[in-house]
Residue frames as a rotation matrix with the C-alpha (Angstrom) as fourth column:
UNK 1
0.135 -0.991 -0.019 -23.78
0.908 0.116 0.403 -40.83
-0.397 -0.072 0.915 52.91
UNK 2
0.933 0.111 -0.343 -22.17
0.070 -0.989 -0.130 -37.40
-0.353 0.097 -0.930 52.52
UNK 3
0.325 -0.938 0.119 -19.06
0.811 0.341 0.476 -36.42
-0.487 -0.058 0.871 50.79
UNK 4
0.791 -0.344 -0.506 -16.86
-0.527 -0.803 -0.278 -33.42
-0.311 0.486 -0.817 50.07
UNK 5
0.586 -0.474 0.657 -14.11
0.499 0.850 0.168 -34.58
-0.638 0.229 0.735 47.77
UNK 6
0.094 -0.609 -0.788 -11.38
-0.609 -0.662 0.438 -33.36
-0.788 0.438 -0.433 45.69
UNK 7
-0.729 -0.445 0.520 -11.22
-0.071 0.805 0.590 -36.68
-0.680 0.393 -0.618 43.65
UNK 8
-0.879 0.294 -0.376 -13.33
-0.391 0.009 0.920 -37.63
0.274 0.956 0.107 40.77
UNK 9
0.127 0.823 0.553 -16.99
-0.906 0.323 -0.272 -38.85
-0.403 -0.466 0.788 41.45
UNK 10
-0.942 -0.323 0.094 -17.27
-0.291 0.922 0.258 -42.34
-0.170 0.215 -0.962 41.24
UNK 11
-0.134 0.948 -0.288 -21.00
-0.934 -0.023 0.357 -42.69
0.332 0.316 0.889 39.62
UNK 12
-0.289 0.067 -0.955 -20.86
-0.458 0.866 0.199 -46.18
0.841 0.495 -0.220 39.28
UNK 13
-0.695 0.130 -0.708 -20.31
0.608 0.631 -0.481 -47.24
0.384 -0.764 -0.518 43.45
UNK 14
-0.607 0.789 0.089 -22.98
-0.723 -0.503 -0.473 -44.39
-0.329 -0.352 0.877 44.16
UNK 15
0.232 0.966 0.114 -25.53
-0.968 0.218 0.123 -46.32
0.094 -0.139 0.986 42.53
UNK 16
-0.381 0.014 -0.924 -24.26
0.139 0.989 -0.042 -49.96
0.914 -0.145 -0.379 43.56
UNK 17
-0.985 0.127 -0.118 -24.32
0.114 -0.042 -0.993 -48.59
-0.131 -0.991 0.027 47.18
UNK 18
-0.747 0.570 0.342 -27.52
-0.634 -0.456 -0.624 -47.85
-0.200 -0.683 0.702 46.47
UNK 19
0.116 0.849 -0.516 -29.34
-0.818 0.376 0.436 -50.79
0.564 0.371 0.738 44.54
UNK 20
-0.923 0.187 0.336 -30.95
-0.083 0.757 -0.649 -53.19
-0.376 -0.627 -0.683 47.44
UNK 21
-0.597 0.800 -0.058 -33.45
0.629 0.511 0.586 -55.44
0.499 0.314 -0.808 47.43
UNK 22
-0.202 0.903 -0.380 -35.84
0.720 -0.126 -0.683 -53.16
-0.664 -0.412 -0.624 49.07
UNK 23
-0.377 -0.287 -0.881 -35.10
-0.203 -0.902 0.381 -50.42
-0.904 0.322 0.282 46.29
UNK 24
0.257 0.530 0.808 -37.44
0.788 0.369 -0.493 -50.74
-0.559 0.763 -0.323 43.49
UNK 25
0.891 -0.042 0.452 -36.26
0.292 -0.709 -0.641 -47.32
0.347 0.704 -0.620 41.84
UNK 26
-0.052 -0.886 -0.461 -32.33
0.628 -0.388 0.675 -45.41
-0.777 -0.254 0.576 41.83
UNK 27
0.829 0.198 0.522 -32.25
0.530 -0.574 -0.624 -42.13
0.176 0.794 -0.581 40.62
UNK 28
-0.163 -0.942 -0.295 -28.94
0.881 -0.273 0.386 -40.27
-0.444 -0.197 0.874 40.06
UNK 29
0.953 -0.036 0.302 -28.29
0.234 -0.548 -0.803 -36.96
0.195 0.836 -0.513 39.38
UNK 30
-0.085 -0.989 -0.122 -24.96
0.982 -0.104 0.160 -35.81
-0.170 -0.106 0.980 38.13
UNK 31
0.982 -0.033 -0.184 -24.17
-0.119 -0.868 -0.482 -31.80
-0.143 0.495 -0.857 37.46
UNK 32
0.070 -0.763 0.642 -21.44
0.955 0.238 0.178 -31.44
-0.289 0.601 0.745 35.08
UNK 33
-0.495 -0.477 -0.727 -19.24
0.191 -0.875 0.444 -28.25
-0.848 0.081 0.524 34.08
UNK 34
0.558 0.390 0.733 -21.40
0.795 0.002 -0.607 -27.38
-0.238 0.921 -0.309 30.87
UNK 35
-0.228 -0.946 -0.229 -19.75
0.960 -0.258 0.110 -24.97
-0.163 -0.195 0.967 28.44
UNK 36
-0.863 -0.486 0.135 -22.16
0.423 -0.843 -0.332 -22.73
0.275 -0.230 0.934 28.36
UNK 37
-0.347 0.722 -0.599 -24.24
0.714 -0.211 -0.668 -20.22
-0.608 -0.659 -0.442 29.93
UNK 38
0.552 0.741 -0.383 -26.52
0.374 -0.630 -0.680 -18.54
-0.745 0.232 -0.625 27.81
UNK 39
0.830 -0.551 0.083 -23.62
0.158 0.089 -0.983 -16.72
0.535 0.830 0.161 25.71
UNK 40
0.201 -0.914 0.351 -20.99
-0.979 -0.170 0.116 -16.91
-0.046 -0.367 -0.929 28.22
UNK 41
0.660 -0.444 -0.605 -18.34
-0.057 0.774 -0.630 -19.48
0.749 0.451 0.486 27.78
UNK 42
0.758 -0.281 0.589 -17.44
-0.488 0.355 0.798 -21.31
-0.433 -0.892 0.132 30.81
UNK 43
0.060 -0.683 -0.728 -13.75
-0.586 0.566 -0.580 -23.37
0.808 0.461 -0.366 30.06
UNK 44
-0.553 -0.366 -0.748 -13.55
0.330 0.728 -0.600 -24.65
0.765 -0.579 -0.282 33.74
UNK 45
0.478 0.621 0.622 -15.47
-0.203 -0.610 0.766 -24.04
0.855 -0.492 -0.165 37.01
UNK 46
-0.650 -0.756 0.080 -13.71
-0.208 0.076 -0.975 -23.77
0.731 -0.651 -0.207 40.57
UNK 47
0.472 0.848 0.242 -15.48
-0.128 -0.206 0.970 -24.77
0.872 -0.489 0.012 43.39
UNK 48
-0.955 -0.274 -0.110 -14.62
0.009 0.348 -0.938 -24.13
0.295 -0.897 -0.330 47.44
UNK 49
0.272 0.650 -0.710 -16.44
0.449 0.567 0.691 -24.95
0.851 -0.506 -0.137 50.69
UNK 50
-0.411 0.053 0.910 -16.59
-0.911 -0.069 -0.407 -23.92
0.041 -0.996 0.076 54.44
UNK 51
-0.650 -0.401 -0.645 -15.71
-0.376 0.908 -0.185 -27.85
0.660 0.123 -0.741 54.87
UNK 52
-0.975 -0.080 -0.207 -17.05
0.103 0.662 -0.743 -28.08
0.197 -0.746 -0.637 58.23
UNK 53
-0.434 0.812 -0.391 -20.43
-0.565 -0.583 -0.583 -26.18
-0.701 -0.033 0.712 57.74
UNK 54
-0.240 0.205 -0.949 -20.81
-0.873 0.382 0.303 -27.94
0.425 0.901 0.087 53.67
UNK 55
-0.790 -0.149 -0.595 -20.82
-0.017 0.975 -0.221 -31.11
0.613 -0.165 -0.772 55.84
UNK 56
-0.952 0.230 -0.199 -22.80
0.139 -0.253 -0.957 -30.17
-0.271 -0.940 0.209 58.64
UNK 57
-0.398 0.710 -0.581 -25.41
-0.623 -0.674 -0.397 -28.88
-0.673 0.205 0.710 56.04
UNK 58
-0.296 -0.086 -0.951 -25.46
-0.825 0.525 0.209 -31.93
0.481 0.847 -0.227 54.02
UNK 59
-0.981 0.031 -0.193 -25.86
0.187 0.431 -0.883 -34.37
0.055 -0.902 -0.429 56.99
UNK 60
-0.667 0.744 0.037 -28.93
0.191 0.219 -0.957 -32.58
-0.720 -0.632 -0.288 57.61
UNK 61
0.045 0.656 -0.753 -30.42
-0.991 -0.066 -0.117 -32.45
-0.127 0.752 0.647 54.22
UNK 62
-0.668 -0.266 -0.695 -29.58
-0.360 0.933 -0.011 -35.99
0.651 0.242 -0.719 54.28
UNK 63
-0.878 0.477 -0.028 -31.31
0.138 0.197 -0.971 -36.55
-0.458 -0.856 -0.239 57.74
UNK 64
-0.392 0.783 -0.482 -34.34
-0.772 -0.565 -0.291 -33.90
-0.501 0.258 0.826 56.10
UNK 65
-0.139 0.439 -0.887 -34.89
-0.940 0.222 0.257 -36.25
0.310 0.870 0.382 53.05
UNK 66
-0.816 0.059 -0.575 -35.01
0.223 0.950 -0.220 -39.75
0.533 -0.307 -0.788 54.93
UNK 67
-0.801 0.568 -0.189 -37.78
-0.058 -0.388 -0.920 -38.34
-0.596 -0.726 0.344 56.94
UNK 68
-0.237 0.765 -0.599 -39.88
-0.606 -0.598 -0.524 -37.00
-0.759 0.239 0.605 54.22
UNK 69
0.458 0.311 -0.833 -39.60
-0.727 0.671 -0.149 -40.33
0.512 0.674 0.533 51.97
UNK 70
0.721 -0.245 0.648 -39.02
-0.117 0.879 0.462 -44.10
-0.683 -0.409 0.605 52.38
UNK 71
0.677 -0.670 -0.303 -35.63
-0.706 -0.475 -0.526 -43.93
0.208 0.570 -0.795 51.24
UNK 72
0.786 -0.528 -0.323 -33.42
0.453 0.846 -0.280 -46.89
0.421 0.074 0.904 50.86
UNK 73
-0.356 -0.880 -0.314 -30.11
0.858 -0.441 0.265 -45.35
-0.372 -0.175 0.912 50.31
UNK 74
0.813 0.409 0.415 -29.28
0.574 -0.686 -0.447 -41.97
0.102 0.601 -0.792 49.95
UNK 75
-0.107 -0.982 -0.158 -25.93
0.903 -0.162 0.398 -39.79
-0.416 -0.100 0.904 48.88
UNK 76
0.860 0.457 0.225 -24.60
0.494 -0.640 -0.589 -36.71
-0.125 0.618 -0.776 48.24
UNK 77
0.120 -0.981 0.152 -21.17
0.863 0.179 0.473 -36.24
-0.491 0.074 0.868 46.90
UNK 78
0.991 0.024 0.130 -19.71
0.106 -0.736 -0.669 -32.74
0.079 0.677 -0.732 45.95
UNK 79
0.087 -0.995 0.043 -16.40
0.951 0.070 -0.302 -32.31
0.298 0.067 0.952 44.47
UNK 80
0.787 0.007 -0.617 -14.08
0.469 -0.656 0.591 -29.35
-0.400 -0.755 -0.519 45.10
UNK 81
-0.225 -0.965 -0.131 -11.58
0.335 -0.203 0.920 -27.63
-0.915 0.164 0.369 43.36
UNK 82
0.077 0.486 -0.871 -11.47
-0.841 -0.438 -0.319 -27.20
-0.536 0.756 0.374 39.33
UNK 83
0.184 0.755 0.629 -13.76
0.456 0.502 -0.735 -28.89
-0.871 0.422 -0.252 37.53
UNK 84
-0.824 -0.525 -0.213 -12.97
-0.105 -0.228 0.968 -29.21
-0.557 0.820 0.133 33.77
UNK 85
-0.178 0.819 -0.546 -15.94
-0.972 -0.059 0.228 -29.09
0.155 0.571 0.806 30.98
UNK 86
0.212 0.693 -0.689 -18.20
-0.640 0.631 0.437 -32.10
0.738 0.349 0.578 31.18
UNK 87
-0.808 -0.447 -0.385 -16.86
0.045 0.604 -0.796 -33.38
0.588 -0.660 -0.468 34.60
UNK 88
0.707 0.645 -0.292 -19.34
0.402 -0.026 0.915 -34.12
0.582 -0.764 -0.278 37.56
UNK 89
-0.647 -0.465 0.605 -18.81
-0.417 -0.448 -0.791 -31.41
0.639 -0.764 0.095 40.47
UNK 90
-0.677 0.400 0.618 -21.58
-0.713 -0.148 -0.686 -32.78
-0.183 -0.905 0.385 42.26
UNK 91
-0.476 0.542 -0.693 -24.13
0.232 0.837 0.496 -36.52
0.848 0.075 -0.524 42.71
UNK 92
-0.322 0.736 0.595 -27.28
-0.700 0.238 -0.674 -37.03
-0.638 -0.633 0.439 44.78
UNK 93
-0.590 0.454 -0.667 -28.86
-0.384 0.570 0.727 -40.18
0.710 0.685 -0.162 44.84
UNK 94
-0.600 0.413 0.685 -31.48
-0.731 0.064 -0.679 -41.72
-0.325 -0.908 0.264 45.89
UNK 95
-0.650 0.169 -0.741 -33.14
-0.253 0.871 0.420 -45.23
0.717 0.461 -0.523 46.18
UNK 96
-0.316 0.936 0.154 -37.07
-0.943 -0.292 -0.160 -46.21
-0.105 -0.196 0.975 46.93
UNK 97
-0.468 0.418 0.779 -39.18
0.339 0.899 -0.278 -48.84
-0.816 0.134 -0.562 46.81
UNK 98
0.510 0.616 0.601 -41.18
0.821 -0.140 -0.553 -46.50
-0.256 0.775 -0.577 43.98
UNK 99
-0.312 -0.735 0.602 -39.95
0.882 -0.460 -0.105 -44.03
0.354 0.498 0.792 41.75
UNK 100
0.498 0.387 0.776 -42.04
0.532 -0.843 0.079 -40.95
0.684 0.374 -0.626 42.71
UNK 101
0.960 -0.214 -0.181 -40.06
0.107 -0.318 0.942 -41.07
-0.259 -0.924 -0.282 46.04
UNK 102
0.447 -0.763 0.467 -37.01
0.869 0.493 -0.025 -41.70
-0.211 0.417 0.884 44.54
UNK 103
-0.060 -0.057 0.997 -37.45
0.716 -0.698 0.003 -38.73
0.695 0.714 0.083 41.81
UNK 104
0.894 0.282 0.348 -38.94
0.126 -0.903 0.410 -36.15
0.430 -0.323 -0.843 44.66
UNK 105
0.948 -0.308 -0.079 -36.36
-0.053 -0.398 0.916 -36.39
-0.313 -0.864 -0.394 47.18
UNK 106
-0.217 -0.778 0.589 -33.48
0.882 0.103 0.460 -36.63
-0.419 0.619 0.664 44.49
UNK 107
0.324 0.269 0.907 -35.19
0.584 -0.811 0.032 -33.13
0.745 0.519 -0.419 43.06
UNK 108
0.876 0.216 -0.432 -35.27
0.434 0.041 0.900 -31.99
0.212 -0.976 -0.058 46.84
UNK 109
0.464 -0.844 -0.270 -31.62
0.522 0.014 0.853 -32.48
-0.716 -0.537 0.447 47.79
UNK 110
-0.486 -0.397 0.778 -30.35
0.833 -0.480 0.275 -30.62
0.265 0.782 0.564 44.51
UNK 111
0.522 0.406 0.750 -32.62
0.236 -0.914 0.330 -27.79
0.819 0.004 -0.573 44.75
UNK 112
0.980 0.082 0.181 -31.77
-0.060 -0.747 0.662 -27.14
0.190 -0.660 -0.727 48.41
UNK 113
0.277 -0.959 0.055 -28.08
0.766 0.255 0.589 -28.14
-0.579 -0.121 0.806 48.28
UNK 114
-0.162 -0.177 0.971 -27.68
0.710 -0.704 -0.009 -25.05
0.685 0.688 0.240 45.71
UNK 115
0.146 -0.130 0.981 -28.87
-0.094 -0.989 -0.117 -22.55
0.985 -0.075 -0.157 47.69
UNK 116
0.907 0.345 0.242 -28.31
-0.208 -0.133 0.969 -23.98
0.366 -0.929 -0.049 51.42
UNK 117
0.774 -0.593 -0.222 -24.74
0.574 0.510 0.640 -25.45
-0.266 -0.623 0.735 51.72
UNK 118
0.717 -0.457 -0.527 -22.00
-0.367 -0.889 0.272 -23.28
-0.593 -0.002 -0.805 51.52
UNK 119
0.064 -0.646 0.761 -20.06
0.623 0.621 0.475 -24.47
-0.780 0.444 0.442 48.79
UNK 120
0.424 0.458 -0.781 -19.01
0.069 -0.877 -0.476 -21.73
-0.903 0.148 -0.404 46.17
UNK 121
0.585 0.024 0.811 -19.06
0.726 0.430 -0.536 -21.88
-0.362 0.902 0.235 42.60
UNK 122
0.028 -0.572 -0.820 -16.38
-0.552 -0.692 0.465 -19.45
-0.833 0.440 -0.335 40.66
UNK 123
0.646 -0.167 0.745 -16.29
0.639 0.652 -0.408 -20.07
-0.417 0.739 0.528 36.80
UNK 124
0.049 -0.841 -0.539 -13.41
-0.256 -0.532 0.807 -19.38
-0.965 0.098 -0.241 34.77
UNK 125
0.830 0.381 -0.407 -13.77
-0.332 -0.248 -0.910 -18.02
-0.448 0.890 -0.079 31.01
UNK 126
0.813 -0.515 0.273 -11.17
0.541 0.492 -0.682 -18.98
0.218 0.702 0.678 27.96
UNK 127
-0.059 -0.919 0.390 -8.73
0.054 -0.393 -0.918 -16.59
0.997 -0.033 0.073 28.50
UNK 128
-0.146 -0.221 -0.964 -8.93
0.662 0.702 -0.262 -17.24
0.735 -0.677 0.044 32.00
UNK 129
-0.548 0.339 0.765 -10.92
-0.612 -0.786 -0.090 -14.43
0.570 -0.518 0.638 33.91
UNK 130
-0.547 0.483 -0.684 -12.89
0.615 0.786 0.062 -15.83
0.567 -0.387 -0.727 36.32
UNK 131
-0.195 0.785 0.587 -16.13
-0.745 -0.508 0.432 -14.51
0.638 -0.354 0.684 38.20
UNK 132
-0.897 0.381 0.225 -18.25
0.019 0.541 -0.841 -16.00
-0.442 -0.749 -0.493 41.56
UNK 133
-0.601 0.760 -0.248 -21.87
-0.151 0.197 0.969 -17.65
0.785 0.619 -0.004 40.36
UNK 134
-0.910 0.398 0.115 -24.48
-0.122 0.007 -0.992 -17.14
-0.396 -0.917 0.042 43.12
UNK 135
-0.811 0.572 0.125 -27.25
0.535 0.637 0.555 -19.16
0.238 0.517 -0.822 43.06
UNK 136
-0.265 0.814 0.516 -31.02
0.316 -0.433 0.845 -17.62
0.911 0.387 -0.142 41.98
UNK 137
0.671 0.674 -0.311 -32.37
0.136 0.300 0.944 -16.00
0.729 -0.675 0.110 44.83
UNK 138
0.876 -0.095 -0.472 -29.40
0.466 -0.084 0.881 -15.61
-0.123 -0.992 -0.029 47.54
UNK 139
0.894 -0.406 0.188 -27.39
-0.418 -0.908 0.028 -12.66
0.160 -0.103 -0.982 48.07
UNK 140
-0.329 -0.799 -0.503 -23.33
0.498 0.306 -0.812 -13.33
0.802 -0.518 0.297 49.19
């Protein structure tokens, strides 16, 4: 399951949807607005999307990561808009019969969701400047 959302993540039905009886491990990760970076001081973070691409590119990291493990369930919800301190902008789970599959392809879909789906991160300081945050490694 894929989702671009404006609405709050719902941890909780992410990982019902995903404990089944063939699932012997569920690993969630959440990323949350932290307030800071090094010594910058983040108050909120914005995030847009090229909607139809962010999907399109999700889908097939979704498709990618059922392949490469025996994957029960597997999600990947990113919110949109602004994201206050300690909210979740973004969930990936994933559920295994064993954990190492679980953990990899939960590591996997984070790592390449950062630098492959077009979804774009602007953070906005206390007094409300605000800057774009391009992930390690790729250029705008």
């Amino acid at each position: 399951m894929i989702q671009l959302t404006t609405n709050p993540i719902d941890a909780t039905s992410l990982l019902a949807a995903a404990q089944q009886p063939a699932a012997g491990a569920v690993v969630l990760f959440l990323g949350i607005t932290r307030e800071l970076t090094g010594s910058v001081r983040t108050a909120a973070l914005n995030y847009e999307a090229h909607a139809t691409l962010a999907e399109a590119e999700l889908m097939r990291l979704e498709q990618t990561a059922r392949e490469r493990w025996p994957l029960v369930e597997c999600a990947i919800v990113h919110r949109l808009g602004l994201m206050p301190l300690i909210e979740a902008s973004v969930a990936v789970v994933a559920s295994s019969p064993h954990r190492e599959a679980a953990f990899a392809a939960a590591k996997w879909l984070i790592d390449e969701l950062k630098t492959t789906v077009p979804i774009w991160k602007q953070e906005i300081d206390p007094a409300g400047a605000t800057s774009w945050v391009h992930p390690e490694g790729v250029t705008p």
